[in-house]
N, C-alpha and C positions, 0 to 999 in steps of 0.2 A: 492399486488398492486391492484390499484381499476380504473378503468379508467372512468368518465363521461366524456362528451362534453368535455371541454378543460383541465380539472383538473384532473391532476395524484396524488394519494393518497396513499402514501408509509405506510407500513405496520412500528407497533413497534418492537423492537431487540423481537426475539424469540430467543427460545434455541432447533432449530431444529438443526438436519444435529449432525455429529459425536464429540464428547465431547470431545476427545483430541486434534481433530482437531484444533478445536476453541481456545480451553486453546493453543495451541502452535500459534494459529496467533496471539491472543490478548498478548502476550506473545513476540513476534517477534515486534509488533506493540509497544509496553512500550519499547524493547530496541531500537528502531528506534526512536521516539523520543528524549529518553535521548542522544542518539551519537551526535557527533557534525557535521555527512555526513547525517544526516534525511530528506534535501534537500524539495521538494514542500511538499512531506506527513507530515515533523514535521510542516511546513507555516500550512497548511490544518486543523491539529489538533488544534494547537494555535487556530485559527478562530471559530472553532466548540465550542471549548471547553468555548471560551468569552460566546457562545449563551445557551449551550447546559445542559455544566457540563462533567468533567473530562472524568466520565466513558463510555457518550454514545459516546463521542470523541474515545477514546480508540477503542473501537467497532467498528465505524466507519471508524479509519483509518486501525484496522485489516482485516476487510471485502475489504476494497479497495488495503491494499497487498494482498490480497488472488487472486482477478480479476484480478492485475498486474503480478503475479506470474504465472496465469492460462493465460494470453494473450502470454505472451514471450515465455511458453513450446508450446500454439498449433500455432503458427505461426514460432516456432523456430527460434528466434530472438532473440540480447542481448536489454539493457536496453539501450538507444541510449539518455534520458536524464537526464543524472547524468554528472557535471563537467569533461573539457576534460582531465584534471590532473589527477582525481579518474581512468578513463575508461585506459589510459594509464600504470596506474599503474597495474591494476589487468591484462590486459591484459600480461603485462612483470610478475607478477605472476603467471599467469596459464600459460603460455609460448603460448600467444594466437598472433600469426602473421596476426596481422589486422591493417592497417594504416588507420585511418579515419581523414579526411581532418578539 
């Protein structure tokens, strides 16, 4: 990232940081799309993807479940906007006794 005066200037996809890692979000990311619960991140991909092209889409919304996944373990919180039908459901599967309004 580059910062002048008002312009922030985001770097291109590298292939830092740990190689199975990635392979398993960019990986988690292609199955979140295709499902039909992919919710704002498949919207997000669509969008990227009109501008961008498929694969930096891919990338893009793998890096951004990576940040959502790292947000909800260090604040230990569930995912609060996924439909309230979906949240209900998993909750009566994991046997989670939480009533949210």
């Amino acid at each position: 990232m580059d910062i002048s005066g008002d312009t922030i200037k985001y770097g291109h996809i590298t292939k830092r940081g740990c190689t199975q890692i990635r392979r398993v979000a960019v990986q988690a990311a292609c199955a979140l799309v295709k499902s039909r619960w992919g919710g704002a991140l498949k919207d997000k991909y669509y969008a990227i993807s009109e501008r961008r092209g498929k694969g930096i889409a891919i990338v893009s919304i793998a890096r951004r479940l990576v940040e959502l996944m790292w947000t909800v373990i260090t604040r230990k919180s569930f995912y609060w906007y996924m439909p309230y039908e979906s949240r209900e459901r998993k909750f009566k599967f994991y046997k989670i006794g939480i009533k949210v309004a």
